[in-house]
C-alpha positions as CSV (number, residue, x, y, z in Angstrom):
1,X,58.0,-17.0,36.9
2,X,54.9,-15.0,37.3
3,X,54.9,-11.6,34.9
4,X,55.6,-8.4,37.1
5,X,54.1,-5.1,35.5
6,X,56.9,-3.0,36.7
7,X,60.4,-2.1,35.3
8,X,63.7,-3.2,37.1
9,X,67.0,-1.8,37.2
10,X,70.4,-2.6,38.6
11,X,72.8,0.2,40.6
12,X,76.6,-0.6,40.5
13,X,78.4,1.8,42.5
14,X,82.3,1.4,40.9
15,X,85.7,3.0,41.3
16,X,88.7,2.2,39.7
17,X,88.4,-1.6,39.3
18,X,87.5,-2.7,36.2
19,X,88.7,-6.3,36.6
20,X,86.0,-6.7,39.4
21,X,83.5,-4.6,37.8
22,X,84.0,-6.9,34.4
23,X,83.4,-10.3,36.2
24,X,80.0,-8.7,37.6
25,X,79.0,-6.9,34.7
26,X,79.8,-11.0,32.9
27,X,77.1,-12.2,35.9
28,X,74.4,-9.6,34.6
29,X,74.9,-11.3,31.0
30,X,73.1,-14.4,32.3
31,X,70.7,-13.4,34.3
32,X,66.9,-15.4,33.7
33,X,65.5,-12.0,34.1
34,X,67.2,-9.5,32.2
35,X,67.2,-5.9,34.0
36,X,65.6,-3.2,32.3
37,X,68.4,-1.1,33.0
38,X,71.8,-1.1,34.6
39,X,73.0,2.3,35.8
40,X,76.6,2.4,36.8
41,X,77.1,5.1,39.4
42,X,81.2,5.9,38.6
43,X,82.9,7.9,41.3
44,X,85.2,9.1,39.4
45,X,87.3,6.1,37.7
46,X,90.2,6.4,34.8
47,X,89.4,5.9,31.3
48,X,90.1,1.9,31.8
49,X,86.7,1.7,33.3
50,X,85.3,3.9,30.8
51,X,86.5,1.6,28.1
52,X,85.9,-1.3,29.7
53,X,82.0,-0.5,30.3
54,X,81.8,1.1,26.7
55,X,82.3,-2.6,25.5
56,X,79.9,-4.1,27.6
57,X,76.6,-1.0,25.8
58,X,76.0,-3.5,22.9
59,X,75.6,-6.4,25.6
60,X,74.1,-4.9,28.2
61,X,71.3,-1.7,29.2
62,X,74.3,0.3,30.8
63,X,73.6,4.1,31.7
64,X,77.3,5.3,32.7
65,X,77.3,8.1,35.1
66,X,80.8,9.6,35.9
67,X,81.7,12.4,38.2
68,X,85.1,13.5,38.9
69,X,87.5,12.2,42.0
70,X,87.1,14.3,44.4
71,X,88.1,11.5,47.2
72,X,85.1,8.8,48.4
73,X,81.4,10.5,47.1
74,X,80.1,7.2,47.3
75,X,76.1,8.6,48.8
76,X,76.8,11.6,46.0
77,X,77.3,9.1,43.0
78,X,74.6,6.9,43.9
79,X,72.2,9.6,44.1
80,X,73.3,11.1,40.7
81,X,72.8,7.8,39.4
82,X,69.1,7.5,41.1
83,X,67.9,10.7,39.7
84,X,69.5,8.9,36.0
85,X,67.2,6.0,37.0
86,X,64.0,5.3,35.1
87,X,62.9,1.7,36.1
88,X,60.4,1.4,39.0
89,X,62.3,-1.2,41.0
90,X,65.6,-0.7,41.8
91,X,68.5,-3.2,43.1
92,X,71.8,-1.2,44.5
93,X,74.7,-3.5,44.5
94,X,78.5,-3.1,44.0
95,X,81.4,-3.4,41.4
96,X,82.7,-6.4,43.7
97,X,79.7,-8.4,43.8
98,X,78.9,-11.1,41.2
99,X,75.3,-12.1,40.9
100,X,74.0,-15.2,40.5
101,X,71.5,-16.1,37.7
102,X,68.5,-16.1,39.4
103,X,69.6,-13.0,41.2
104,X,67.1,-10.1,39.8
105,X,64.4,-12.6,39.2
106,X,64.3,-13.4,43.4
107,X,64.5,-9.2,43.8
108,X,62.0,-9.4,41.1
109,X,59.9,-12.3,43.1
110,X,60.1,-10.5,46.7
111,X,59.4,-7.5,45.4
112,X,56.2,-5.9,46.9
113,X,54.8,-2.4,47.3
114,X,56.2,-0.9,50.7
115,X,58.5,-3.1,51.6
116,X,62.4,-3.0,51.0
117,X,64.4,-5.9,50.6
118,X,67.8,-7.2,52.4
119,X,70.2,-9.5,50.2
120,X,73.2,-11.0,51.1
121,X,76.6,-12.1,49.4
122,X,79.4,-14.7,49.8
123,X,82.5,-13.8,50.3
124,X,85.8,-15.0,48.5
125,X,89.3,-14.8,49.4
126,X,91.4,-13.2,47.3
127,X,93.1,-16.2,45.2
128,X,89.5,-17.4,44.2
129,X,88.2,-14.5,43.6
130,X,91.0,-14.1,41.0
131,X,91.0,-17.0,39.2
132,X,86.8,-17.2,38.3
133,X,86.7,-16.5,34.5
134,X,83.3,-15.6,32.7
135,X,82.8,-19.2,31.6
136,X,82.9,-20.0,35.2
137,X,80.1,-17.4,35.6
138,X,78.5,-18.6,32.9
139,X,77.8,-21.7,33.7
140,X,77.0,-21.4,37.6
141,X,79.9,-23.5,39.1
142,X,81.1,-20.4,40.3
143,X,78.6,-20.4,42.8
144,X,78.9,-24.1,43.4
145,X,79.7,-25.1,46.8
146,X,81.9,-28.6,45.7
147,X,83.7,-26.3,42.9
148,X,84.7,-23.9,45.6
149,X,86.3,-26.5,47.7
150,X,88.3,-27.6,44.7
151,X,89.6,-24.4,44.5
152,X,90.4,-24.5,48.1
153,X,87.4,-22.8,49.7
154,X,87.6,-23.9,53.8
155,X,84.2,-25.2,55.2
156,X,82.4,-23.0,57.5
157,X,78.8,-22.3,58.0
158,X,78.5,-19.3,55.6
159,X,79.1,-21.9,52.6
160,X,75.3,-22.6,53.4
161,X,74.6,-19.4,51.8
162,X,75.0,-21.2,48.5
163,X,72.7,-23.8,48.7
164,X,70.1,-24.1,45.9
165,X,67.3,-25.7,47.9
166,X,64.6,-23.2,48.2
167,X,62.9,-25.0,51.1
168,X,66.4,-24.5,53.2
169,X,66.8,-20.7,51.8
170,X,63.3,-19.5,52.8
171,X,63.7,-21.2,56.3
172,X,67.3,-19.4,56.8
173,X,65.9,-16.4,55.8
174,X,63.2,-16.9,58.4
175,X,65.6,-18.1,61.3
176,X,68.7,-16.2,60.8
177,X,69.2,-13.5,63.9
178,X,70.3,-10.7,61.4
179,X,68.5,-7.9,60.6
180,X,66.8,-7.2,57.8
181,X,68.8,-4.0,56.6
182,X,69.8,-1.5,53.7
183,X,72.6,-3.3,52.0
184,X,74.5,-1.1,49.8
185,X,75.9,-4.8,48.3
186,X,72.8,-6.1,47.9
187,X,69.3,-4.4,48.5
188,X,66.3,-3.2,46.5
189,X,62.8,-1.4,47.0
190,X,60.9,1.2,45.0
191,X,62.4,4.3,43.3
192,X,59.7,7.0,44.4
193,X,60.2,5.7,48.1
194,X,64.0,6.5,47.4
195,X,63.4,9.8,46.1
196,X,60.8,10.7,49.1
197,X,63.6,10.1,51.0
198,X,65.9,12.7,49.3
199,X,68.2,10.0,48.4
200,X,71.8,9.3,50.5
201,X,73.3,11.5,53.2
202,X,75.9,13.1,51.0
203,X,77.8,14.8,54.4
204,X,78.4,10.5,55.2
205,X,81.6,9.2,53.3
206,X,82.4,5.0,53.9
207,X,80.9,3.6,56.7
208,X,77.3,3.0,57.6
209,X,75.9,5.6,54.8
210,X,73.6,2.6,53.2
211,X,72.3,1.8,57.1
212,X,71.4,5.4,57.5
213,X,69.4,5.3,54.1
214,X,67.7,2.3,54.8
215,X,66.5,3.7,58.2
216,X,65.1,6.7,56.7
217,X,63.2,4.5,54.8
218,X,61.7,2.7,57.9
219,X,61.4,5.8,59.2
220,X,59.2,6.2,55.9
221,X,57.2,3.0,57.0
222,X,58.8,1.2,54.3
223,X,59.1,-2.9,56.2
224,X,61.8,-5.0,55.4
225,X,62.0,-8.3,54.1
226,X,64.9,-10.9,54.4
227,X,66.5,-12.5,51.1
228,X,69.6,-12.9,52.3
229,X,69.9,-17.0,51.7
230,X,68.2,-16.4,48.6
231,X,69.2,-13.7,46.3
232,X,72.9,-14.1,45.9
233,X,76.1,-12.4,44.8
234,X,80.1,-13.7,45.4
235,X,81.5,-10.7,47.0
236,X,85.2,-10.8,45.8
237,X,88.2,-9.6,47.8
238,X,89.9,-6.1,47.4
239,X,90.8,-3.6,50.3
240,X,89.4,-0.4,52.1
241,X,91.6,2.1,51.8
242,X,89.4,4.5,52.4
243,X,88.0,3.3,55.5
244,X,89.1,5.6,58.6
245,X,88.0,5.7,62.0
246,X,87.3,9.3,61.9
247,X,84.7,8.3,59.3
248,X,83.2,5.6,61.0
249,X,82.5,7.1,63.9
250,X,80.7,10.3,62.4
251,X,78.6,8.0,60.1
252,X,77.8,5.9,63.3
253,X,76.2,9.5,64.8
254,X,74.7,10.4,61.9
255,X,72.6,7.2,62.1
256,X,71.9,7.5,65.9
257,X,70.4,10.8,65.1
258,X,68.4,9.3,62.6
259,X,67.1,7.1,64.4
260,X,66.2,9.1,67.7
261,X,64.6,11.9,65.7
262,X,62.8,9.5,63.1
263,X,64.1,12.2,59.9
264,X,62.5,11.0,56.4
265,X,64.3,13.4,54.1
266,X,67.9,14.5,54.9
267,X,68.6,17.9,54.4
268,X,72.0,16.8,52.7
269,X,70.6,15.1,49.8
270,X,69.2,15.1,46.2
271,X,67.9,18.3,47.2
272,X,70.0,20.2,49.5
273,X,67.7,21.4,52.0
């Protein structure tokens, strides 16, 4: 792969599920590019994830950033954790999603000066998502479509997210009829554009609050790029508990506004304006 001469670093926003976050922090063991920095944005976990992440710092270039519960701060975290940041290229992704080997290295590929980039993931269901040890990581089956079924994966056409052929990823990314947009899961772009944007809307709790950053960043005349068939993570199973309709449908006007009034910076930010 051809040398980039910029630093890369991973986000992992986590709360309270350390045997998720330890399967994804096994994927970032293996990676064929090694990130330059992994900043885990904590919103306020127990001292299991503490200790688990402590035992990964010999392993892995973890930066733990902790603030207290205070109820779902997910945009507060992740900007704590931005301002933390010192690599030039950031990738924000989640405690739930496992990344497959070549997973910074196609960030890495993609990666161009104004432009952002929109990943995807494959989702598990619950007893698979379970049972996947770090040997299973290790050696890639995990993200093998024929292992899968044997573990009683159904067939449908998302499975064609985890095809391998580069020819067939580049023309999915091409064809497919979803947007290219701010994944929380799975996204990356440049740190200073970030931090022109004043970071996440800190007033939006779960729901929509990674949309609303990513449209600032249009908004910025940052363009988009779709990587969805080719940079992937398994997203494994858990529940929302958090998610509320109340929520939902203030995020949802929050990102209207944003997108009638064309707002860069929020006023509800890194800076509080």
């Amino acid at each position: 792969m051809e040398k980039k001469n910029f630093t890369v670093g991973v986000v992992i926003s986590t709360y309270n599920s350390p045997a998720w976050l330890e399967k994804v922090l096994w994927g970032y063991m293996y990676q064929t590019h090694p990130a330059d920095e992994i900043v885990i944005a904590d919103d306020g976990s127990r001292d299991d994830t503490r200790e688990l992440i402590d035992s990964f710092k010999d392993k892995l270039p973890i930066n733990h950033v902790w603030q207290p519960d205070e109820g779902f701060q997910k945009s507060r975290i992740l900007n704590k954790a931005l301002v933390a940041a010192t690599a030039d290229y950031l990738i924000f992704t989640d405690q739930d999603c496992i990344p497959r080997k070549d997973f910074i290295e196609t960030h890495v590929k993609y990666a161009q000066e104004g432009y952002m980039l929109s990943g995807g993931y494959f989702k598990l269901p619950m007893d698979i998502s379970k049972q996947i040890t770090r040997e299973d990581i290790e050696s890639g089956r995990a993200f093998s479509y024929s292992w899968l079924r044997k573990q009683g994966l159904k067939r449908s056409f998302k499975c064609t997210k985890l095809s391998s052929w580069r020819w067939f990823t580049r023309m999915m990314n091409h064809i497919t009829p979803a947007g290219a947009t701010w994944n929380g899961c799975n996204a990356s772009g440049w740190r200073k554009d970030m931090l022109e944007i004043n970071g996440y809307n800190e007033e939006m709790h779960y729901g929509g609050q990674d949309r609303e950053f990513g449209l600032r960043l249009v908004n910025k005349g940052i363009k988009t790029k779709q990587i969805r068939y080719s940079a992937i993570a398994l997203h494994l199973d858990h529940k929302r508990p958090y998610k509320t309709k109340e929520t939902m449908e203030k995020n949802m006007g929050i990102r209207r506004e944003t997108k009638r009034t064309g707002i860069i910076r929020t006023p509800h930010g890194i800076e509080k304006l």
